[in-house]
C-alpha positions as CSV (number, residue, x, y, z in Angstrom):
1,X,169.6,89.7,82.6
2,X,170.6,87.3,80.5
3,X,174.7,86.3,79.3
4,X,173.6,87.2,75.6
5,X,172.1,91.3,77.0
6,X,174.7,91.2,79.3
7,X,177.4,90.9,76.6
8,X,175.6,93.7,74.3
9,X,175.1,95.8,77.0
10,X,179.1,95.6,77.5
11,X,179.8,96.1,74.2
12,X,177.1,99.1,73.7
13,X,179.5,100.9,76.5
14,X,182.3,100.9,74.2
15,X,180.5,102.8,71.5
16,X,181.4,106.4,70.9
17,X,178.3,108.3,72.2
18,X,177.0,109.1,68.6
19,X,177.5,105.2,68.2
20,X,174.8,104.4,71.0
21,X,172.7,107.3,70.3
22,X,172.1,105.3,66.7
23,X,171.9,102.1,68.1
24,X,169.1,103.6,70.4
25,X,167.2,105.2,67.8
26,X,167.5,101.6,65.7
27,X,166.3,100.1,68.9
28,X,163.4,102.7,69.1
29,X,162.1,102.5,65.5
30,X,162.1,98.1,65.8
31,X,160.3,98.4,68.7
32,X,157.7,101.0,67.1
33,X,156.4,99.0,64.6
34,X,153.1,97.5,64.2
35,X,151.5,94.5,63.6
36,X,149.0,94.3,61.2
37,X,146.9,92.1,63.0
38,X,146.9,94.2,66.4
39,X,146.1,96.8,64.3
40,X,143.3,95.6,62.4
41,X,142.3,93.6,65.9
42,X,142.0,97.5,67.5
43,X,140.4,98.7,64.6
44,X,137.8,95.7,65.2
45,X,137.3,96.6,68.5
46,X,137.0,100.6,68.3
47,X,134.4,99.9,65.4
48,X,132.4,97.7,68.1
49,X,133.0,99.6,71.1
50,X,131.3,102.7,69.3
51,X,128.4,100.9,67.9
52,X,127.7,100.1,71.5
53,X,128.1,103.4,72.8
54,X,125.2,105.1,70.3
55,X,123.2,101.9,70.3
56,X,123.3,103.0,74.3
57,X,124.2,99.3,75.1
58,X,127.7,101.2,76.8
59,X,127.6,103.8,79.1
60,X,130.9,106.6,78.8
61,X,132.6,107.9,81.6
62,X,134.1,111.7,81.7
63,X,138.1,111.4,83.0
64,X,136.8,112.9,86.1
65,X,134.0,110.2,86.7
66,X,136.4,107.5,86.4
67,X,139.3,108.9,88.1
68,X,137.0,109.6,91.3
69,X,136.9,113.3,90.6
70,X,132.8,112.9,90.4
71,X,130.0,110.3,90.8
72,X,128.7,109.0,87.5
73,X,125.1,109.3,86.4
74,X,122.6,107.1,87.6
75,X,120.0,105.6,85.6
Protein backbone atom coordinates (compact mmCIF):
# COMPACT_ATOMS: atom_id res chain seq x y z
CA UNK A 1 0.00 0.00 0.00
CA UNK A 2 1.32 3.00 -0.84
CA UNK A 3 2.16 6.41 1.66
CA UNK A 4 -0.49 8.44 -0.52
CA UNK A 5 -3.57 5.22 0.28
CA UNK A 6 -2.15 4.87 3.41
CA UNK A 7 -2.68 8.51 4.45
CA UNK A 8 -6.45 8.47 2.89
CA UNK A 9 -7.18 5.44 4.35
CA UNK A 10 -6.20 7.23 7.86
CA UNK A 11 -8.03 10.02 7.27
CA UNK A 12 -11.24 7.99 5.81
CA UNK A 13 -11.19 6.55 9.67
CA UNK A 14 -11.91 9.85 11.01
CA UNK A 15 -14.99 10.35 9.05
CA UNK A 16 -18.38 10.15 10.83
CA UNK A 17 -19.86 6.88 9.47
CA UNK A 18 -22.44 8.81 7.17
CA UNK A 19 -19.06 10.63 6.01
CA UNK A 20 -17.54 7.21 4.63
CA UNK A 21 -20.68 5.73 3.62
CA UNK A 22 -20.62 8.87 0.88
CA UNK A 23 -17.26 8.69 0.15
CA UNK A 24 -17.91 4.94 -0.59
CA UNK A 25 -20.75 5.46 -2.71
CA UNK A 26 -18.53 8.40 -4.65
CA UNK A 27 -15.84 5.71 -4.88
CA UNK A 28 -18.47 3.20 -6.24
CA UNK A 29 -20.11 5.38 -8.95
CA UNK A 30 -16.14 6.50 -10.39
CA UNK A 31 -15.34 3.16 -10.55
CA UNK A 32 -18.75 2.20 -12.48
CA UNK A 33 -18.28 4.18 -15.31
CA UNK A 34 -17.62 3.18 -18.74
CA UNK A 35 -15.47 3.76 -21.36
CA UNK A 36 -16.74 4.36 -24.58
CA UNK A 37 -14.26 2.54 -26.31
CA UNK A 38 -14.60 -0.81 -24.22
CA UNK A 39 -17.94 -0.41 -24.79
CA UNK A 40 -18.13 -0.02 -28.38
CA UNK A 41 -14.97 -2.69 -28.46
CA UNK A 42 -17.69 -5.25 -26.61
CA UNK A 43 -20.35 -4.32 -28.77
CA UNK A 44 -17.75 -5.19 -31.74
CA UNK A 45 -17.14 -8.35 -30.38
CA UNK A 46 -20.79 -9.57 -29.37
CA UNK A 47 -21.84 -8.55 -33.02
CA UNK A 48 -18.97 -10.93 -34.29
CA UNK A 49 -19.23 -13.56 -31.83
CA UNK A 50 -23.01 -14.11 -32.98
CA UNK A 51 -22.44 -13.94 -36.62
CA UNK A 52 -20.19 -16.88 -35.96
CA UNK A 53 -22.45 -18.73 -33.88
CA UNK A 54 -25.54 -18.90 -36.74
CA UNK A 55 -23.00 -18.92 -39.55
CA UNK A 56 -22.11 -22.41 -37.42
CA UNK A 57 -18.39 -21.37 -37.56
CA UNK A 58 -18.73 -21.40 -33.26
CA UNK A 59 -20.02 -24.12 -31.44
CA UNK A 60 -22.17 -22.96 -27.85
CA UNK A 61 -21.78 -24.69 -24.87
CA UNK A 62 -24.82 -25.17 -22.12
CA UNK A 63 -23.46 -24.02 -18.38
CA UNK A 64 -23.57 -27.58 -17.63
CA UNK A 65 -21.26 -28.63 -20.64
CA UNK A 66 -18.69 -26.31 -19.78
CA UNK A 67 -18.75 -26.52 -16.14
CA UNK A 68 -18.27 -30.51 -16.42
CA UNK A 69 -21.82 -31.19 -15.43
CA UNK A 70 -22.10 -33.11 -19.17
CA UNK A 71 -20.10 -34.04 -22.21
CA UNK A 72 -20.66 -31.71 -25.16
CA UNK A 73 -21.92 -32.93 -28.50
CA UNK A 74 -19.79 -34.49 -30.85
CA UNK A 75 -19.76 -33.87 -34.40
Amino acid sequence: MTRNLKRLMAEAGNLRPSMQLGLVKALLAESDRTDPCNEHAWGMEAQRRLAAMCSGRMRCYTFAQVFGKQTPPTR
